[in-house]
N, CA, C and O atoms as CSV, one atom per row, in Angstrom:
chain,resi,resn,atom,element,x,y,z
A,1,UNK,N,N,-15.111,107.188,39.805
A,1,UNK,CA,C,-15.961,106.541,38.824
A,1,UNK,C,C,-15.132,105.552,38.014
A,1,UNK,O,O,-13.961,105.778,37.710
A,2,UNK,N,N,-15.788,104.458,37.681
A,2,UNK,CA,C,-14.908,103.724,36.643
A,2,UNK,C,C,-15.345,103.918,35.869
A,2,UNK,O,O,-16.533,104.239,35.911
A,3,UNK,N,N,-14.520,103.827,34.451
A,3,UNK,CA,C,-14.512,103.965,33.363
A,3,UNK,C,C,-13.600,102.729,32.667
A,3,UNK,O,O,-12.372,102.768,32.745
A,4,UNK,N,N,-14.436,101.416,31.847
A,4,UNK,CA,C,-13.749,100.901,31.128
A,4,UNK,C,C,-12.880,101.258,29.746
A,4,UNK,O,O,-13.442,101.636,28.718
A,5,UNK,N,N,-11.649,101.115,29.842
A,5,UNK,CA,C,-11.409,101.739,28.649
A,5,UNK,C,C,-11.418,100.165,27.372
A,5,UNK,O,O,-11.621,98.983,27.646
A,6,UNK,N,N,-11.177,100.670,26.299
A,6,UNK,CA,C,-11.021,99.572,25.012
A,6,UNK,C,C,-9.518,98.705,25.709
A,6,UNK,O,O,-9.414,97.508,25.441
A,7,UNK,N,N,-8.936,99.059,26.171
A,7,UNK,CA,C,-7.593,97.941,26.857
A,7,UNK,C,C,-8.518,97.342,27.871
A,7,UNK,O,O,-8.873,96.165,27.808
A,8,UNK,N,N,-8.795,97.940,28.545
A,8,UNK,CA,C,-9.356,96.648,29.777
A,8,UNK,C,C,-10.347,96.184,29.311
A,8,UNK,O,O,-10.544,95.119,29.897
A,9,UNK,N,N,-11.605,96.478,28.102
A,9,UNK,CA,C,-12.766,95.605,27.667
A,9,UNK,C,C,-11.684,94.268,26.709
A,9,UNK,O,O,-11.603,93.047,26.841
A,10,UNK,N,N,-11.086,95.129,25.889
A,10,UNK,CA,C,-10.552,93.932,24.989
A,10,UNK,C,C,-9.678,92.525,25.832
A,10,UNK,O,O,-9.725,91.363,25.430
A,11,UNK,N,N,-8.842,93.049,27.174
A,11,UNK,CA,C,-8.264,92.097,28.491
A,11,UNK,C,C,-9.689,91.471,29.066
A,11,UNK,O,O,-9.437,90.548,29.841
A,12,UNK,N,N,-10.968,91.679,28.930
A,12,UNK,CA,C,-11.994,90.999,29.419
A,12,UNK,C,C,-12.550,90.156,28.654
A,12,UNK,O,O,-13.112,89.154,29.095
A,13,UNK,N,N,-12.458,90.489,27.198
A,13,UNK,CA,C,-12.860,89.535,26.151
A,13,UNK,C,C,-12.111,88.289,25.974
A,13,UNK,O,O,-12.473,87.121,25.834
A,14,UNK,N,N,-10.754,88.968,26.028
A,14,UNK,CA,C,-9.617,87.781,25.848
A,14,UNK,C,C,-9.680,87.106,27.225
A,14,UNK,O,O,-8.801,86.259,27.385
A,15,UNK,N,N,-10.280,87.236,27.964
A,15,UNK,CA,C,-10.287,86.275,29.106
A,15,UNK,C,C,-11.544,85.936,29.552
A,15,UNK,O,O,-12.069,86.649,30.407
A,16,UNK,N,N,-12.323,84.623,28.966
A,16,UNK,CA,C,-13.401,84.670,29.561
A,16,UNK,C,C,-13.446,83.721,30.647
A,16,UNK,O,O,-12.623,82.810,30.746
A,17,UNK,N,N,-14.702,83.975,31.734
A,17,UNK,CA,C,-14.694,83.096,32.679
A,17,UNK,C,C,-14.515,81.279,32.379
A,17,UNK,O,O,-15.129,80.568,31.583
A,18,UNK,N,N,-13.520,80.958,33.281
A,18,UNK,CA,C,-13.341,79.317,33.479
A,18,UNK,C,C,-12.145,79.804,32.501
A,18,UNK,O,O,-11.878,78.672,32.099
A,19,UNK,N,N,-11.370,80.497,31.923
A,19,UNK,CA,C,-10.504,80.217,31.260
A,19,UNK,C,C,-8.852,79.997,32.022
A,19,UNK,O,O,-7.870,79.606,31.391
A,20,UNK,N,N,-8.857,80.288,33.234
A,20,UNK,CA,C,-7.600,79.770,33.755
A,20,UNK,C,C,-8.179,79.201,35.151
A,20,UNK,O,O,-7.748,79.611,36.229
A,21,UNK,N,N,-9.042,78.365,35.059
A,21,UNK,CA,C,-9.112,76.796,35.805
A,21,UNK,C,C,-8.030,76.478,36.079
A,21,UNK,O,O,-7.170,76.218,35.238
A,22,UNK,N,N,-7.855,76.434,37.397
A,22,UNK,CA,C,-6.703,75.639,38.052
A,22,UNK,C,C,-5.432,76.743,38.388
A,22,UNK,O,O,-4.708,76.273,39.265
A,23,UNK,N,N,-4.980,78.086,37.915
A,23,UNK,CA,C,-3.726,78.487,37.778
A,23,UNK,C,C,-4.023,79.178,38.717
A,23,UNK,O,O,-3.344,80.204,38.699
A,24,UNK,N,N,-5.161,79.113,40.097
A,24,UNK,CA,C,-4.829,79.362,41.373
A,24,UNK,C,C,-4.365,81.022,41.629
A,24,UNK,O,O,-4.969,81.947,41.086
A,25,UNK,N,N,-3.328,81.197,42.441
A,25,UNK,CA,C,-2.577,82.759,42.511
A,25,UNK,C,C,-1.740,82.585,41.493
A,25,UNK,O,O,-1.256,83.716,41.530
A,26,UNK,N,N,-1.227,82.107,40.682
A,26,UNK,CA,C,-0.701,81.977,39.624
A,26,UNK,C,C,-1.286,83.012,38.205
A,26,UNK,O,O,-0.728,83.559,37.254
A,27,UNK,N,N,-2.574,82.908,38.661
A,27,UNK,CA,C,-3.592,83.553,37.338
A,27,UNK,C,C,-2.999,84.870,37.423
A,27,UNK,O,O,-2.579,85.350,38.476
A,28,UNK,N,N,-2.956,85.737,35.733
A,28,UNK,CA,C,-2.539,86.840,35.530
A,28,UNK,C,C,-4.085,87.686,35.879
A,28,UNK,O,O,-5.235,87.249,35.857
A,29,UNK,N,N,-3.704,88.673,36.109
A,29,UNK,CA,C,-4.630,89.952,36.889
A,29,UNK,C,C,-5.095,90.535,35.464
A,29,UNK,O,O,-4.240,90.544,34.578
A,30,UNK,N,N,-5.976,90.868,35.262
A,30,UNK,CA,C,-6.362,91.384,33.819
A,30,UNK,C,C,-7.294,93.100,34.575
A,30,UNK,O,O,-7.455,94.076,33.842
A,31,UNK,N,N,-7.695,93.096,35.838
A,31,UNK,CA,C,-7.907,94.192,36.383
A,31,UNK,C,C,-7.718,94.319,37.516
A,31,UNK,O,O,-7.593,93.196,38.006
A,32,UNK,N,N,-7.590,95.319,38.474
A,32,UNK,CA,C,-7.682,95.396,39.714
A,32,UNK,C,C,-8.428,96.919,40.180
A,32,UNK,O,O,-8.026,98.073,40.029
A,33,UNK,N,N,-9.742,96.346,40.837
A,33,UNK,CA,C,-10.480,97.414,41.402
A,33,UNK,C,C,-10.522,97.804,43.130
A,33,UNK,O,O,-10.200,96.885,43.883
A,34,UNK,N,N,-10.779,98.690,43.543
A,34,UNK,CA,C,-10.215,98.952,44.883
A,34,UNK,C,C,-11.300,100.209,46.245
A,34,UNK,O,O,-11.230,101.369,45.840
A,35,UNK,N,N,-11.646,100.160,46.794
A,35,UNK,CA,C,-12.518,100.988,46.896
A,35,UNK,C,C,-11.424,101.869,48.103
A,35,UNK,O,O,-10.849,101.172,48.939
A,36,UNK,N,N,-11.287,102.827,48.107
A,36,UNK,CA,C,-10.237,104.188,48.916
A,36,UNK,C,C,-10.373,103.957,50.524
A,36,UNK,O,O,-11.481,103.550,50.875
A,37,UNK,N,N,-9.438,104.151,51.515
A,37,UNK,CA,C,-9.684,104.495,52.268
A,37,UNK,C,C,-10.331,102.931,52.637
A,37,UNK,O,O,-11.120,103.142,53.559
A,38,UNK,N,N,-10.336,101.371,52.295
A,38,UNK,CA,C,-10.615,100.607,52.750
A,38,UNK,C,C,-9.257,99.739,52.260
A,38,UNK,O,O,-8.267,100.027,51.588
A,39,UNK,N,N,-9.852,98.197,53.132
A,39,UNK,CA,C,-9.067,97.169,52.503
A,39,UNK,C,C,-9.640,96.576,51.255
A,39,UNK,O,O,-8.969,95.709,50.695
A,40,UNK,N,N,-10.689,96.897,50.791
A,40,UNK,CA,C,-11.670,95.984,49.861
A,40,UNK,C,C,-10.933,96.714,48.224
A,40,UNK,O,O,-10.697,97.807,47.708
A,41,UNK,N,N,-10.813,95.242,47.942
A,41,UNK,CA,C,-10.086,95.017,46.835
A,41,UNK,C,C,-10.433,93.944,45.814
A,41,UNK,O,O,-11.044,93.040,46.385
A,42,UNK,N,N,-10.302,93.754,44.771
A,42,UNK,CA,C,-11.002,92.982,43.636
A,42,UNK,C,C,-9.689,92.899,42.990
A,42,UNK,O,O,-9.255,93.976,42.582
A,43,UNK,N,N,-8.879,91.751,42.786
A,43,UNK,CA,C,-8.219,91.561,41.547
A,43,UNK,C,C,-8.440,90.533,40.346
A,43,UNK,O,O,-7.541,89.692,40.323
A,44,UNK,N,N,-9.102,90.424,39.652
A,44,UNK,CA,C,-9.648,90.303,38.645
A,44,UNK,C,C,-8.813,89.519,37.671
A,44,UNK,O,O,-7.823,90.078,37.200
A,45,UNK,N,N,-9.203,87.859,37.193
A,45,UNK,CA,C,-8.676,87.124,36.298
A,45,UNK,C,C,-9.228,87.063,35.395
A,45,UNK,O,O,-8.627,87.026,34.321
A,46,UNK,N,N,-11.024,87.017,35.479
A,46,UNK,CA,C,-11.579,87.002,34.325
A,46,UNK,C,C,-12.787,87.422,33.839
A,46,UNK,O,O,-13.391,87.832,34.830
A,47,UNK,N,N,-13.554,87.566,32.770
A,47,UNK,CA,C,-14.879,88.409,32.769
A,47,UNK,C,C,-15.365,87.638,31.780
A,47,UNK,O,O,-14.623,87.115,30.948
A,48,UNK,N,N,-16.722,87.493,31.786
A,48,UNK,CA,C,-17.793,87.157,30.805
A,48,UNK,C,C,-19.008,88.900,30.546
A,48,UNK,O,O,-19.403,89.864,31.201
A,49,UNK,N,N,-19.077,88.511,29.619
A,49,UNK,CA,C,-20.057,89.870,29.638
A,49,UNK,C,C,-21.389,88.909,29.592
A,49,UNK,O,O,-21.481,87.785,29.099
A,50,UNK,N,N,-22.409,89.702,30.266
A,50,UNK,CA,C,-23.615,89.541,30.517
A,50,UNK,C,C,-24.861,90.648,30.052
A,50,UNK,O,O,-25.429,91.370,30.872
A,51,UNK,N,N,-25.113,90.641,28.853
A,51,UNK,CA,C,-26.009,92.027,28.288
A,51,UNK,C,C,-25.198,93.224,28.745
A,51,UNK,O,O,-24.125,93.485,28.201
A,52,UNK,N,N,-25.736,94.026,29.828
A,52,UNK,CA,C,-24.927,95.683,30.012
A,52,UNK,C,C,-23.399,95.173,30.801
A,52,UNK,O,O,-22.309,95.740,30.731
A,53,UNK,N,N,-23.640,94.333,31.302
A,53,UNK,CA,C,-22.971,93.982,32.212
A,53,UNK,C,C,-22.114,93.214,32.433
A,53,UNK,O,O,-22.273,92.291,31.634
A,54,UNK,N,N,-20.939,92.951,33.297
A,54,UNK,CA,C,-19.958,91.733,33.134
A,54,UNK,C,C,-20.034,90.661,34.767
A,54,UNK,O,O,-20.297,91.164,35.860
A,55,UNK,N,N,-19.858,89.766,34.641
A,55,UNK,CA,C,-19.916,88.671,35.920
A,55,UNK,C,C,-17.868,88.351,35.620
A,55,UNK,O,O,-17.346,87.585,34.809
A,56,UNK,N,N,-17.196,89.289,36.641
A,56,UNK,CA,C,-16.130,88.860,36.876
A,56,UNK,C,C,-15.642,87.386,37.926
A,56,UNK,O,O,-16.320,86.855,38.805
A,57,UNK,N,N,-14.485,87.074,37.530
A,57,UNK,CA,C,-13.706,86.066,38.808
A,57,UNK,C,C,-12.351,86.552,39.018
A,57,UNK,O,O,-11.745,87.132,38.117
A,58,UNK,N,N,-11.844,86.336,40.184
A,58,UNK,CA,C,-10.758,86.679,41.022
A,58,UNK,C,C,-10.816,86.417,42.440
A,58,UNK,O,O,-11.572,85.738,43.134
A,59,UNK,N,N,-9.530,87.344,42.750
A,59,UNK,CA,C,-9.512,87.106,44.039
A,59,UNK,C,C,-9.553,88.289,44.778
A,59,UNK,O,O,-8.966,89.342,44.528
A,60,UNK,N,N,-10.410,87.986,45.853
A,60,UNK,CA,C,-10.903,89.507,46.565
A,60,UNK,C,C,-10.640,89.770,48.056
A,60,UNK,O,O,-9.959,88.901,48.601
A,61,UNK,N,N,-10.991,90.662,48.726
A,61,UNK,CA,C,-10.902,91.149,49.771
A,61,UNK,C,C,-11.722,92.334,50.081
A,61,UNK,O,O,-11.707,93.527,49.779
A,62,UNK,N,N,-12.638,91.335,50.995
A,62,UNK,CA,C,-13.507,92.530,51.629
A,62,UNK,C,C,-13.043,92.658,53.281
A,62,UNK,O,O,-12.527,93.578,53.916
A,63,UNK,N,N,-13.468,91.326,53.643
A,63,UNK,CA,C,-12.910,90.707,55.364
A,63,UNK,C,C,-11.788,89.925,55.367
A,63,UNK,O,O,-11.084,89.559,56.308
A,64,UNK,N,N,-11.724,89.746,54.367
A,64,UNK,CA,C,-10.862,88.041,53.988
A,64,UNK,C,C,-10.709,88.283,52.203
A,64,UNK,O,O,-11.408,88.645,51.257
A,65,UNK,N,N,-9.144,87.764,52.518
A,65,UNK,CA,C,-9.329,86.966,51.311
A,65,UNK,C,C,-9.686,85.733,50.238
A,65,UNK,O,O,-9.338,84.621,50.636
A,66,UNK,N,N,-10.280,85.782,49.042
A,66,UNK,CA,C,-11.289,84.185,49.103
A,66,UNK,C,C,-11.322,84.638,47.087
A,66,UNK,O,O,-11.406,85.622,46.353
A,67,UNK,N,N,-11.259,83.927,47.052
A,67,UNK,CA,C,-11.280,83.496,45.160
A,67,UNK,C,C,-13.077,83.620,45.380
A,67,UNK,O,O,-13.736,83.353,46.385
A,68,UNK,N,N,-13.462,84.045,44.249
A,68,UNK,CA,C,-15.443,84.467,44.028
A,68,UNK,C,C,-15.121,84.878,42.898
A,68,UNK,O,O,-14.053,85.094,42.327
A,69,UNK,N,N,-17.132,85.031,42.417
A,69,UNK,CA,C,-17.594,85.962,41.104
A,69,UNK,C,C,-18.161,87.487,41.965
A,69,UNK,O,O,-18.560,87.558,43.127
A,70,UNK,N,N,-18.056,88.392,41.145
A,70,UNK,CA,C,-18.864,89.724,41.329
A,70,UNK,C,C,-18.756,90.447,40.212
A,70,UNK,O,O,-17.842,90.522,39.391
A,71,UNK,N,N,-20.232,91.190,40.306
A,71,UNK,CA,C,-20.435,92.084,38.566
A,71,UNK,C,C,-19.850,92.972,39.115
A,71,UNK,O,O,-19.559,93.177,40.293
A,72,UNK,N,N,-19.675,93.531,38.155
A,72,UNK,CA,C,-19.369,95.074,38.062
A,72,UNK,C,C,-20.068,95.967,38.031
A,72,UNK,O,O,-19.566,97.080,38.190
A,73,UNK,N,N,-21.457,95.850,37.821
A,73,UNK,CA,C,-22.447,96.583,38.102
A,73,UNK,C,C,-22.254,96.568,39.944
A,73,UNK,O,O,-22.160,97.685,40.454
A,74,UNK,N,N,-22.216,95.729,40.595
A,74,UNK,CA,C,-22.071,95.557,42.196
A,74,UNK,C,C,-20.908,96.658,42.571
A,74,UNK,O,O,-21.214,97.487,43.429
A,75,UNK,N,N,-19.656,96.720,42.015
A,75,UNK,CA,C,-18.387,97.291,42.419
A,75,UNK,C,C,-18.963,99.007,42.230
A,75,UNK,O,O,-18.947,99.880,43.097
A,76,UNK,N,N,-19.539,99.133,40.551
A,76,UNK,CA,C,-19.735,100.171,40.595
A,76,UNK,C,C,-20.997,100.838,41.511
A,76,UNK,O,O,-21.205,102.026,41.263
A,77,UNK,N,N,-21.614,100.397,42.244
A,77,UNK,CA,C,-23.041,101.099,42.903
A,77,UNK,C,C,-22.028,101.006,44.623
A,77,UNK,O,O,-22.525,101.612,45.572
A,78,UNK,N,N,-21.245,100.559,44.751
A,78,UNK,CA,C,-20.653,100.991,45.670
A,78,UNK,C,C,-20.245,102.476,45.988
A,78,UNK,O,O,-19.705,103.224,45.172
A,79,UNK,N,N,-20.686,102.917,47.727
A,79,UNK,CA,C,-20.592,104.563,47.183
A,79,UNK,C,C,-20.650,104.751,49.030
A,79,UNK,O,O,-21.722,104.673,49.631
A,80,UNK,N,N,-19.204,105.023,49.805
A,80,UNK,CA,C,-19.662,105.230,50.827
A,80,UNK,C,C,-19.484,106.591,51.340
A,80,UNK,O,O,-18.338,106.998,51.143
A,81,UNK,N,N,-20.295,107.471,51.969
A,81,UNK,CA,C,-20.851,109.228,51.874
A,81,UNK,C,C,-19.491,109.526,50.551
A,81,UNK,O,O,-18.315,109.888,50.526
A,82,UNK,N,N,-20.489,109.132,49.655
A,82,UNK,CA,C,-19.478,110.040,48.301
A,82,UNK,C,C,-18.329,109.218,47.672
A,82,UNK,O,O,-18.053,109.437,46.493
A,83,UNK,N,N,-17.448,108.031,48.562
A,83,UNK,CA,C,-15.954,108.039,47.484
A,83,UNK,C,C,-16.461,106.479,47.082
A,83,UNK,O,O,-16.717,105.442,47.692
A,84,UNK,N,N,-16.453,106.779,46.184
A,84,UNK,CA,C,-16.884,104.977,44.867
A,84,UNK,C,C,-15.761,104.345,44.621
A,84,UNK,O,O,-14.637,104.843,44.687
A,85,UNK,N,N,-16.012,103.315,44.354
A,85,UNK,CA,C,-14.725,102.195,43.902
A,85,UNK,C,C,-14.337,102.799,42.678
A,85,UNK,O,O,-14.900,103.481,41.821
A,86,UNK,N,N,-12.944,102.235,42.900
A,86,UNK,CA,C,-11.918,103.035,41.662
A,86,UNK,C,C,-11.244,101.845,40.520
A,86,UNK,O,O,-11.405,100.720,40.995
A,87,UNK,N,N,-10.786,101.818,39.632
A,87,UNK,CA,C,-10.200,101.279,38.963
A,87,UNK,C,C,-8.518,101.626,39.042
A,87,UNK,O,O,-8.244,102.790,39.334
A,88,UNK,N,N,-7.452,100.743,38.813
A,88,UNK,CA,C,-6.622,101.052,38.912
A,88,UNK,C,C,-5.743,100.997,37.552
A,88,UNK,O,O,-5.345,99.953,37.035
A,89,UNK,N,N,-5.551,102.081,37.151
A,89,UNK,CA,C,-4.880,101.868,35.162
A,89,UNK,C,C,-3.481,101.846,35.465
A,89,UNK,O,O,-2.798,102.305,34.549
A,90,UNK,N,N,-2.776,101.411,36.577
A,90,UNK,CA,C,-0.945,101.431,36.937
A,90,UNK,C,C,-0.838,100.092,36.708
A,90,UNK,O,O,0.326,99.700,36.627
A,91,UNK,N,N,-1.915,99.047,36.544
A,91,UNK,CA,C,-1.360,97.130,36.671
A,91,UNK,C,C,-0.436,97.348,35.601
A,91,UNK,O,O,-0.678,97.933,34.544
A,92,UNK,N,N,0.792,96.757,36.013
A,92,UNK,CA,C,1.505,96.033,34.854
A,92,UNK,C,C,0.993,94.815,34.313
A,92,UNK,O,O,0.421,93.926,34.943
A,93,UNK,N,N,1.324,94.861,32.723
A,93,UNK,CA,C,1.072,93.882,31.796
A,93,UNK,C,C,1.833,92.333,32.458
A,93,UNK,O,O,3.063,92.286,32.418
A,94,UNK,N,N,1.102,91.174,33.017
A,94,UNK,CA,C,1.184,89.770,33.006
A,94,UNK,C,C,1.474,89.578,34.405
A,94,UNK,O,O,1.861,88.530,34.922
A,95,UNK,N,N,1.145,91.225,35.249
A,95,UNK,CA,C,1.403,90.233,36.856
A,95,UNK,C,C,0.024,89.410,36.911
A,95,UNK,O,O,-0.975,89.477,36.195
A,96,UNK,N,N,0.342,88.590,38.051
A,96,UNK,CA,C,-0.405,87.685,38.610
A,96,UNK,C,C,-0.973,88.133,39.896
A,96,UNK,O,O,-0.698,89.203,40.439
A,97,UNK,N,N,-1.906,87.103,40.410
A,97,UNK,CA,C,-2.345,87.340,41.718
A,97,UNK,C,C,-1.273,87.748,42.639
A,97,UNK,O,O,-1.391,88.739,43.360
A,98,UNK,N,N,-0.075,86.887,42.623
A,98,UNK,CA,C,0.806,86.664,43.550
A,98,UNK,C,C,1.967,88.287,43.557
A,98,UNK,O,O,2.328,88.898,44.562
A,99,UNK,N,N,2.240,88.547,42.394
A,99,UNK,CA,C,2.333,89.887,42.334
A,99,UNK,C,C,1.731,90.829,42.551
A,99,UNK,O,O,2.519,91.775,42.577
A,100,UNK,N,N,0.533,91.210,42.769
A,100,UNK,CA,C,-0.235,92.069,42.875
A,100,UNK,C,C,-0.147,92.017,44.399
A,100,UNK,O,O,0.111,93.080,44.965
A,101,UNK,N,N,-0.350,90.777,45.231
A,101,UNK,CA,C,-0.528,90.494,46.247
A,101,UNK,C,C,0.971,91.576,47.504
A,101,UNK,O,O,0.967,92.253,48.532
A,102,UNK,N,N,2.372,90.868,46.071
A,102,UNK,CA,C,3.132,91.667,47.319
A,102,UNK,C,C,3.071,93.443,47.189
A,102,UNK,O,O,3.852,94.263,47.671
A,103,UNK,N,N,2.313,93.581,46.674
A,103,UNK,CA,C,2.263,94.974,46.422
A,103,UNK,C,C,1.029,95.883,47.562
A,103,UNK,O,O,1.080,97.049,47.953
A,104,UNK,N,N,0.278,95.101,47.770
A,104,UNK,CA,C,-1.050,95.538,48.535
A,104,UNK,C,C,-0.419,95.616,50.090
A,104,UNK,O,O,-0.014,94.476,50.318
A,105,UNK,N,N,-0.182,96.393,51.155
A,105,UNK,CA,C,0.142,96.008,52.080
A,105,UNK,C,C,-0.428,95.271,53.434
A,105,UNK,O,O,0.124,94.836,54.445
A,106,UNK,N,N,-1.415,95.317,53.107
A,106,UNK,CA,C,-2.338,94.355,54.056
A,106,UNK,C,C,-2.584,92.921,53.451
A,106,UNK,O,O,-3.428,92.395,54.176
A,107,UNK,N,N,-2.195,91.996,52.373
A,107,UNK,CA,C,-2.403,91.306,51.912
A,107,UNK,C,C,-1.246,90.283,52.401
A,107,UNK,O,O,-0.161,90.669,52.836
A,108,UNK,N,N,-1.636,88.878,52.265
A,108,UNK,CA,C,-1.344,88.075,52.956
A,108,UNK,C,C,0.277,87.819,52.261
A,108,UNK,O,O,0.342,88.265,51.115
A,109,UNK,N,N,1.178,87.374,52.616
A,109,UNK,CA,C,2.172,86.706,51.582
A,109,UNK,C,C,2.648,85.641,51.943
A,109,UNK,O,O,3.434,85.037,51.213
């Protein structure tokens, strides 16, 4: 289950969407969500909240990797027989895409 805590809402406030235009894999990761037992992965530059809900941007991996938006309402209704997408509370403070990247082992470098 995810659970936002007050660190990752307040890292979503301070980053709203369009705010790092242009900084590419360069952009710092403000979340990274992951669903078990797959490659599908969400690393997360920025969030707007939307009423209950937030419309994130990053860079993802479902088949491919590809820069997009997705809510979080979407990540969370993910549910395959039983194991749901997870949140990951280990990101270090100011990696980037490109860090995160050499860390994933199926991810491109």
């Amino acid at each position: 289950m995810i659970t936002l805590t007050n660190d990752i809402l307040a890292k979503f406030n301070a980053n709203p969407l369009y705010s790092k235009d242009g900084q590419g894999k360069k952009a710092e990761v403000i979340a990274v969500f992951h669903m078990p037992f797959t490659e599908a992965c969400w690393l997360i530059t920025e969030a707007s909240q939307e009423g209950d809900d937030w419309l994130m941007f990053g860079y993802c991996h479902i088949f491919e990797w590809e820069f997009g938006y997705v809510r979080l309402s979407e990540i969370k209704e993910l549910n395959i027989k039983g194991i749901t997408a997870q949140i990951d509370n280990t990101l270090p403070k100011g990696y980037t895409i490109e860090d995160c990247l050499k860390k994933i082992p199926f991810a491109e470098h």
